[in-house]
N, C-alpha and C positions, 0 to 999 in steps of 0.2 A: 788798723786791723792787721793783725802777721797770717800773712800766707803762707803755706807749706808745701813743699814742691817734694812729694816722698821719693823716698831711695826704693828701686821696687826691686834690687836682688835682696839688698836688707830684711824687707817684709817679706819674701816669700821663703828665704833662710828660716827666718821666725814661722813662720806658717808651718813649715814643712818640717821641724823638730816637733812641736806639739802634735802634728799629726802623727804621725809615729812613732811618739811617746804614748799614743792613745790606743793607735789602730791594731791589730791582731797582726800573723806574719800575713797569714793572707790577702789581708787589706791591704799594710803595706806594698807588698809584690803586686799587687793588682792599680796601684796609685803611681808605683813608680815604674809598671810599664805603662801607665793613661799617657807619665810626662813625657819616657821616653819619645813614644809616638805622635805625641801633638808638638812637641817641639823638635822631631828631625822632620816634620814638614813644613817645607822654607813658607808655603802661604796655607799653613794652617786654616780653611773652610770654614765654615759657621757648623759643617754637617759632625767631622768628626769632635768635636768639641760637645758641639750640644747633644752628643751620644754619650760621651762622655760624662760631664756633667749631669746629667738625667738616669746616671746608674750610682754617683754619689753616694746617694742615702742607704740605699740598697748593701751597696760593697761597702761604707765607711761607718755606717750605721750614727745614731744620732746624739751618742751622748754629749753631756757637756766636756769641755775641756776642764783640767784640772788646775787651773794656773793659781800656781803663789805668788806670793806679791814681788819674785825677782822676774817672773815672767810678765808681771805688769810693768814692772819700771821699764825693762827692754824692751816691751811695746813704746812705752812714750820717749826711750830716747831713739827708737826706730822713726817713728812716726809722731811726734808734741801733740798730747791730747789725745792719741789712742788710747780707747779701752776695752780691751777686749773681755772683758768679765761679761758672763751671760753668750756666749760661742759656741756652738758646739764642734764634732768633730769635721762632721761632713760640711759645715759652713766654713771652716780653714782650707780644707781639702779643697772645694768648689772655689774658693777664690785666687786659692795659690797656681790651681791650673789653669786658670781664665789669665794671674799674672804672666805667667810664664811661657804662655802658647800665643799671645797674642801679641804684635806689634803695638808702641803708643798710637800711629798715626791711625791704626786700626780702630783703636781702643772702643771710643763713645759710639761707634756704630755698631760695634760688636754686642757692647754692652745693652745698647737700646733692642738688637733681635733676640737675646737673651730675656728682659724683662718684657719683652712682650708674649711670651710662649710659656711664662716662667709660674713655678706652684706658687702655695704662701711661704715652704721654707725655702725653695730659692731666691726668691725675692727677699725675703730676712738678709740674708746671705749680698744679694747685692746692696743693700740699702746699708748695711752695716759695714759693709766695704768702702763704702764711698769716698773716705777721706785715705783709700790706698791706692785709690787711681793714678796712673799717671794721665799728667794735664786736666788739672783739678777745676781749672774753668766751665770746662765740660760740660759739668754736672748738674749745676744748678737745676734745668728744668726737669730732668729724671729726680731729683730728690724731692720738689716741691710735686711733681704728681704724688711720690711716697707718700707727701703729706693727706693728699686727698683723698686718698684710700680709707673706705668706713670699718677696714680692718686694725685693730688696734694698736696687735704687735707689727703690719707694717710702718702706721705712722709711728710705734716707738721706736724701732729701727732707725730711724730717720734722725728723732731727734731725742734722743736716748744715748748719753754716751759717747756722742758723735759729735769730734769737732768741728767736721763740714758745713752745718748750718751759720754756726759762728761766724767764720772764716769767710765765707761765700754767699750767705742770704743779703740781699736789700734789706731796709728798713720793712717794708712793706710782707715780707715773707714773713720773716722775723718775727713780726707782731704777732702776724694770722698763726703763725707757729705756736705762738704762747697763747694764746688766745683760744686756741683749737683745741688745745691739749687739758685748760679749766674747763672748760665746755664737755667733752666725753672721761673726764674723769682719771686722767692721766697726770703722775704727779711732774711737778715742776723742778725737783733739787735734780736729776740726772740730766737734764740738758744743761750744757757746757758753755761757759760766757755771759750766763743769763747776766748778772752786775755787768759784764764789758757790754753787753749790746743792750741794754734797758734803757728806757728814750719815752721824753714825753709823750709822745702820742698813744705808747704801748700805756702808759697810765691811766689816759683817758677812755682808752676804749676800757680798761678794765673797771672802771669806775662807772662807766655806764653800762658793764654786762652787769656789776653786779645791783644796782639799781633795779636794772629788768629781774633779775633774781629776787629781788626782794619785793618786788609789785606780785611776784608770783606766788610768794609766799616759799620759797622754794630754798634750800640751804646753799652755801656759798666754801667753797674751799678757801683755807685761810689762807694756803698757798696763794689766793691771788695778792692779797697785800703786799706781797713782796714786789711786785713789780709797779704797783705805786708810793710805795714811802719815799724813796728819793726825788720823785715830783711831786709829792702831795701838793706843796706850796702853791705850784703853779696850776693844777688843774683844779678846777673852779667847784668842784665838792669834796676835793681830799683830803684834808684836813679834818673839816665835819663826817665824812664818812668813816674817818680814820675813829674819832674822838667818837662815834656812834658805837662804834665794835667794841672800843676801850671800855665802856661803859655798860654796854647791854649785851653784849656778847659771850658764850661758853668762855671758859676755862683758856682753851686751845684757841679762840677766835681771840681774846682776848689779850692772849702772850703774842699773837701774829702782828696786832695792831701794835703791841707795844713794839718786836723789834721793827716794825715798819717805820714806828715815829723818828727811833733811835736812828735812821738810817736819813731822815728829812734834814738839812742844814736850818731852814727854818729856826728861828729863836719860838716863833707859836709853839712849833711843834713839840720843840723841848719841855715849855712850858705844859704841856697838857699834859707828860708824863709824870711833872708832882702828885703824889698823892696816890698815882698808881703802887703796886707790888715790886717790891725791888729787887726783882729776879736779876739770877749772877750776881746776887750781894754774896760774898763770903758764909759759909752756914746751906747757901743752898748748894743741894746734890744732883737737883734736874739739871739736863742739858738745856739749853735755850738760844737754837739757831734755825737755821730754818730747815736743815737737815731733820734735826728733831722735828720740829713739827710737820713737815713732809711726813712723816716714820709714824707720828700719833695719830694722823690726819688719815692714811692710806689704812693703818688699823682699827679704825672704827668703823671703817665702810664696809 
């Protein structure tokens, strides 16, 4: 698994041009005297900061950021795996001053009296920061609370976009991360690594959440297949539960299972795809990845 240890005057360079490609003059002059003053004091407080901060939204107001896609590449050669699409202004703003007014050794403590005082768009705001911290070890237990949060947009903060989870979760987070995310209806193609970090036992439990869904009579996101085809073999209903979908499933359940099969080493599994539909044959125009059906799946809800 690659670690990433960010550049933080890099990120905050990047921060601090979008914001002020966005902000009014007003905001600007009112942002760059915040920095001024939280960074000519050598132990910058928790007081003047979170006075700071807590006037953000107010003074920087909340739109989205405008970024094309040369502002997203120089995210990911800033930071491997940033994304910051979906940002607004005052979430650059809030974190470029929290980079720049605090010490590393400061950091994780600073940041935990911040998330514990903090609304739902600051919290956005740090969750989605996560992977700009410096001393990225840190984090782990502040991101996996993000997860347990019954607010939606904080757990997609989390794991939306963010390559932190990736990079930094156990097996054990990981899964409950995917797993949580089928469960409240959150789709699966925006988390980062899902192929790198996908693992028998993340198959199993999906193979037995969807069982319980089906005792319930209740529908099943096809998104979950994806995190079973590359184990079907070894988990002791994937196959059949796979060959179940192919067979009596929608349209859209039904293309899920098939790239799930495609993805199984299994000789079974190949075999069971005879006789199905030969999407990505030449002639078809649908897309057919799991991108797409994420896209179909989140549209019919």
């Amino acid at each position: 698994m690659d670690l990433v240890n960010p550049d933080t005057a890099q990120i905050i360079n990047l921060l601090e041009n979008w914001v002020f490609s966005m902000a009014g003059d007003s905001a600007s002059a009112w942002y760059s005297q915040q920095k001024e003053k939280l960074s000519g004091d050598e132990d910058c407080g928790p007081r003047s900061l979170f006075m700071a901060i807590g006037q953000v939204s107010r003074r920087m107001g909340k739109a989205d950021l405008n970024l094309v896609r040369e502002d997203l590449e120089a995210a990911d050669r800033v930071r491997p795996g940033w994304r910051p699409s979906g940002w607004t202004v005052d979430q650059a703003a809030r974190i470029s001053l929290l980079l720049s007014s605090t010490k590393p050794a400061a950091f994780a403590s600073r940041l935990e009296q911040l998330c514990r005082s903090a609304d739902i768009s600051e919290l956005l705001s740090y969750y989605r920061g996560l992977p700009l911290f410096p001393g990225q070890e840190q984090y782990v237990f502040r991101a996996t609370e993000g997860l347990r949060s019954n607010i939606k947009s904080v757990f997609e903060a989390v794991a939306h976009n963010n390559p932190y989870p990736c990079e930094r979760f156990d097996e054990n987070s990981w899964n409950h991360m995917v797993l949580k995310a089928i469960f409240i209806g959150s789709p699966l193609a925006p988390i980062i690594g899902f192929e790198k970090r996908n693992n028998l036992n993340l198959a199993g439990m999906l193979c037995h959440y969807a069982h319980e869904r089906w005792a319930a009579g209740r529908v099943i996101s096809p998104e979950l297949w994806r995190g079973v085809g590359p184990f079907a073999h070894k988990v002791e209903t994937g196959l059949t539960d796979l060959g179940k979908v192919l067979q009596s499933g929608s349209t859209l359940e039904r293309r899920a299972a098939w790239l799930a099969l495609k993805s199984c080493p299994s000789p079974e599994a190949q075999s069971m795809l005879s006789g199905t539909p030969k999407w990505n044959e030449p002639g078809d125009s649908t897309e057919h990845d799991w991108n797409s059906i994420c896209r179909e799946w989140m549209d019919s809800q």
